[in-house]
C-alpha positions in Angstrom: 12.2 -1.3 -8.9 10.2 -4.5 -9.0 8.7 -6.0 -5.7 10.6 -9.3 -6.4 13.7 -7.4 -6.8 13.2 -6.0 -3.8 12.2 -8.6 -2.1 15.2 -10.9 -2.8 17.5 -8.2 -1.6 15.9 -9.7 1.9 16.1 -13.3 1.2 17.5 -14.3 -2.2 15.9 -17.6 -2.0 12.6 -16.3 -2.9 11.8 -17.8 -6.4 8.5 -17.0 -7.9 7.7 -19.8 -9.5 7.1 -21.6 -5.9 4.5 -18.7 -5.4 1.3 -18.0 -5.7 0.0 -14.1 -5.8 -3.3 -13.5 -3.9 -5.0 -10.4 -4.6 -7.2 -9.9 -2.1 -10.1 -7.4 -3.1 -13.8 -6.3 -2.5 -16.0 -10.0 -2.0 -18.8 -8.5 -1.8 -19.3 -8.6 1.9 -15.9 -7.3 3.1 -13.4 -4.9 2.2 -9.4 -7.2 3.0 -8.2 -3.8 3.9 -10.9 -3.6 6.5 -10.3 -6.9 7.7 -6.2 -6.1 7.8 -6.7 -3.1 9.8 -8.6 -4.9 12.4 -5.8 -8.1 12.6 -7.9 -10.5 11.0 -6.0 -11.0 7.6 -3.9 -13.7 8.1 -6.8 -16.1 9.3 -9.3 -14.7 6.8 -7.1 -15.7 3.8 -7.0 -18.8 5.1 -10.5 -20.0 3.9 -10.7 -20.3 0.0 -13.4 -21.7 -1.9 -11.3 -23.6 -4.2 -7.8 -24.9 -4.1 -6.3 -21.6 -4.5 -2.9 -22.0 -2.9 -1.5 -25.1 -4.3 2.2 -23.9 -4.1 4.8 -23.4 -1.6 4.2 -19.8 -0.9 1.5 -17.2 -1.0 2.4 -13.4 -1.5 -0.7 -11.6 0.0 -1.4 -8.2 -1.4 -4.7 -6.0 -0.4 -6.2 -3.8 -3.0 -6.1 -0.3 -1.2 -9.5 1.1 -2.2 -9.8 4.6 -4.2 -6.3 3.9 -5.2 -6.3 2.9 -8.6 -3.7 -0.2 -9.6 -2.5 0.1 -5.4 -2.1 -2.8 -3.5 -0.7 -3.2 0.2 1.8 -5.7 0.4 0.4 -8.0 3.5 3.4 -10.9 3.9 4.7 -14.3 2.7 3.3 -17.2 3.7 5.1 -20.9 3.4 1.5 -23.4 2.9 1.6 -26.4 4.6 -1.1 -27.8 3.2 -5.4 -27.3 3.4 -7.8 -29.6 4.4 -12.0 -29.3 3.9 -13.3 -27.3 6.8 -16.9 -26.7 8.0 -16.6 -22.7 9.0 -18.7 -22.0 12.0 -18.5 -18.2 11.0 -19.2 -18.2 7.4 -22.0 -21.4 7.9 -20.3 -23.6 5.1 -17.1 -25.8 4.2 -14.4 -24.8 2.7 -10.6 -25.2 1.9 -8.8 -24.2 5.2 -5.5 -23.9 4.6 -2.5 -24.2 7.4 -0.6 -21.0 6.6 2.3 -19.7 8.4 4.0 -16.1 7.8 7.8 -16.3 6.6 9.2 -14.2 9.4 11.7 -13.1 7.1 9.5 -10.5 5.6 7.1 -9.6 8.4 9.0 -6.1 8.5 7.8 -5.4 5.3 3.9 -6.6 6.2 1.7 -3.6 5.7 4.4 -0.6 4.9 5.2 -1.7 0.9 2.6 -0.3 -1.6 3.3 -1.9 -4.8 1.6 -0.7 -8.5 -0.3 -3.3 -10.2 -2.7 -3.6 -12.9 -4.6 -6.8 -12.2 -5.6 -8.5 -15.4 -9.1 -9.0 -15.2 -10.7 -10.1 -12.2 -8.8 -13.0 -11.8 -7.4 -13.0 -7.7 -5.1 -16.0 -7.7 -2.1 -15.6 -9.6 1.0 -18.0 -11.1 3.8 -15.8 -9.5 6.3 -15.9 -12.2 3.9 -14.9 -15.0 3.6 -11.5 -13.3 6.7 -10.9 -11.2 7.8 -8.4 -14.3 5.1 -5.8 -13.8 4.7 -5.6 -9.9 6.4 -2.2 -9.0 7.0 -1.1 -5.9 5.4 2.2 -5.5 6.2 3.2 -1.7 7.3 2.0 1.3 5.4 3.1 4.6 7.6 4.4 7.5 5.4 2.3 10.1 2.8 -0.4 9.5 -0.6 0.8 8.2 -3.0 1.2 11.3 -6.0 3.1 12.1 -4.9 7.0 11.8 -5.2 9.9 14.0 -8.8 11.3 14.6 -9.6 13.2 11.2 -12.2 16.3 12.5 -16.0 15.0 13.4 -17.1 16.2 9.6 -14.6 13.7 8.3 -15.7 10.8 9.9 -16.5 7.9 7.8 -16.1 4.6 8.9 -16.8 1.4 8.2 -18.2 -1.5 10.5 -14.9 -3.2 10.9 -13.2 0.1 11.3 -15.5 1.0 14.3 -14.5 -2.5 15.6 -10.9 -1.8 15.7 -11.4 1.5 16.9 -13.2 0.7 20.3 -10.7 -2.4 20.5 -7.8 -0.4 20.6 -9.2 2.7 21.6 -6.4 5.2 20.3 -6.3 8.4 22.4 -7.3 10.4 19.7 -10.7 8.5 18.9 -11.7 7.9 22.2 -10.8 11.5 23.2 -12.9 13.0 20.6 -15.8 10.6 20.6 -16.1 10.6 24.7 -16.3 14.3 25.3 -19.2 15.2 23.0 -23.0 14.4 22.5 -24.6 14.4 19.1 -26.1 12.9 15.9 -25.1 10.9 13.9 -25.9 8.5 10.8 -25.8 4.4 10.3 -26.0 4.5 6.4 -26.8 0.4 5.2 -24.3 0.1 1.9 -26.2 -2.5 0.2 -30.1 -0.5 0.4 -28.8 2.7 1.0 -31.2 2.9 3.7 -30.4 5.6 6.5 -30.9 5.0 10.6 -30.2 8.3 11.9 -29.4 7.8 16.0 -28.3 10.0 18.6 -26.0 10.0 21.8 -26.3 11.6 25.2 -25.2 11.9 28.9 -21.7 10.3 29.7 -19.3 8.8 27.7 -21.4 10.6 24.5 -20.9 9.2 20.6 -17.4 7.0 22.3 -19.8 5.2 24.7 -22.8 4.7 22.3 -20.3 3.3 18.9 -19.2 0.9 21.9 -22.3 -0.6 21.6 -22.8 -0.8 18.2 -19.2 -2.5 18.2 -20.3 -5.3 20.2 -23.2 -6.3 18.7 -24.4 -4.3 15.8 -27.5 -2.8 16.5 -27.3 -1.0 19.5 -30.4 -2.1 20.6 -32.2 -0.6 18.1 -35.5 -2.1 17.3 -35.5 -1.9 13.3 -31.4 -2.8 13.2 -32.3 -5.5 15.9 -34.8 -7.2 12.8 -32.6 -6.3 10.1 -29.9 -8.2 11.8 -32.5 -10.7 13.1 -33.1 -11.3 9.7 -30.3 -11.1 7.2 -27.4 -12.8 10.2 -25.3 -10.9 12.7 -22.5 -10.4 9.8 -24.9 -8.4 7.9 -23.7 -4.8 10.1 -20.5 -5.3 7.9 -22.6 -3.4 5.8 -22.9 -0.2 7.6 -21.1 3.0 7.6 -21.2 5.5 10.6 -20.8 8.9 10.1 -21.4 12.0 12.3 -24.4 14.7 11.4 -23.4 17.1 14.2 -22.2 17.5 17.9 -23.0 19.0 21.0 -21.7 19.8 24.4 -22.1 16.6 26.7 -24.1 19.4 29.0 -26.8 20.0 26.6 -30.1 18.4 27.3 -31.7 15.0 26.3 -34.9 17.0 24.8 -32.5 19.5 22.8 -30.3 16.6 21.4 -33.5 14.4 20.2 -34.9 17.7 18.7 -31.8 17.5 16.4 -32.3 14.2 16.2 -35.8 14.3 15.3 -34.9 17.0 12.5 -32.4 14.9 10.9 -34.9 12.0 10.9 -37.2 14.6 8.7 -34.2 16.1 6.5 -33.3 12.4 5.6 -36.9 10.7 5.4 -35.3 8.2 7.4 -38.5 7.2 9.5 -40.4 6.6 6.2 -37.5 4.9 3.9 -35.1 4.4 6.3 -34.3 2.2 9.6 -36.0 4.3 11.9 -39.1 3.4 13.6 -40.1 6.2 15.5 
């Protein structure tokens, strides 16, 4: 079935060639599906460089990464016109445009996975032209969210990720992450550069990520430059990833041996963030 077809069987009005498609992929910076997760898509698509949306509609989808041709359906939106906008986050002007989401559809927001094969890296798309080869693919019982806790040797996440998690602090996460001590790994994805950190006492890995959420180094002295250097939005470049636990009983000196031992397995004190 196509995702127009479908999506007229919810409001037959829907005519694709009052539409714009907006493929939202990999910038460079951020991942969309990052910034979806986290609640930040509708006011991040906002901001185009160019006059991108110059129809009555935009129909968002998010490439879902590692999924080849997949793309998360994220809502309609009716424009209502764009105006140029200094952004005090991004440091420049832009088109800001005054988007609102066609309730009609919201239900659907984040549970339809359509099949698409972009042509070329072109993200801004005449509706109509394409309507004939979006599939749907699946729809999701519930809206895409953070998931359960995976297992400590699955954890991979990415800034924005952590972000959401200590927002929202599901039970799982928090549960897991509070009630142990341990090592674990900052990995920079533009240098490949390692910072390999450790957390103790109360709260453990849950209460140390906290801080990394808020402001992105921790108060680490060689993340405190980086970020010093490159701008606060550079941590969107980090991953955090756990090299091993312990109890929340075990000693400070125990917990910075294994600390200190991972530093030495991963050279990270002589090509990688850490200082000491």
């Amino acid at each position: 079935m196509l995702m127009f077809d479908f999506l007229r069987t919810i409001n037959p009005d829907l005519n694709p060639t009052e539409a714009k498609l907006h493929l939202a992929t990999w910038n460079g910076v951020e991942q969309p599906i990052d910034v979806y997760l986290a609640g930040n898509f509708s006011d991040w698509q906002r901001w185009q460089n160019a006059k991108n949306f110059e129809r009555g509609f935009v129909i968002s989808l998010i490439d879902i990464p590692h999924q080849k041709d997949k793309w998360l359906f994220a809502g309609v939106y009716r424009t209502n016109g764009s105006e140029w906008k200094y952004s005090d986050e991004y440091k420049k002007h832009y088109n800001w445009y005054e988007l609102t989401e066609e309730q009609t559809y919201k239900e659907m927001n984040g549970r339809l996975v359509v099949t698409f094969a972009r042509p070329g890296r072109a993200s801004y798309l005449l509706a109509e032209k394409w309507s004939h080869r979006i599939l749907l693919s699946e729809i999701y019982a519930e809206r895409q969210s953070i998931g359960e806790f995976p297992g400590f040797k699955a954890v991979n996440l990415t800034k924005a990720q952590l972000d959401l998690i200590v927002q929202k602090s599901p039970e799982s996460w928090y549960t897991a992450l509070s009630n142990v001590a341990g090592v674990y790994l900052i990995s920079d994805t533009v240098t490949g550069k390692f910072y390999v950190g450790s957390a103790y006492g109360e709260g453990g890995i849950w209460h140390r990520w906290s801080e990394y959420a808020n402001n992105g180094h921790g108060g680490n002295v060689e993340l405190k430059k980086l970020l010093a250097d490159e701008g606060r939005r550079y941590a969107e470049n980090f991953r955090y990833s756990i090299l091993e636990i312990a109890d929340l009983h075990d000693t400070q000196d125990n917990i910075l041996r294994r600390e200190s031992h991972w530093k030495d397995i991963l050279m990270s004190r002589i090509y990688g963030l850490n200082a000491n």
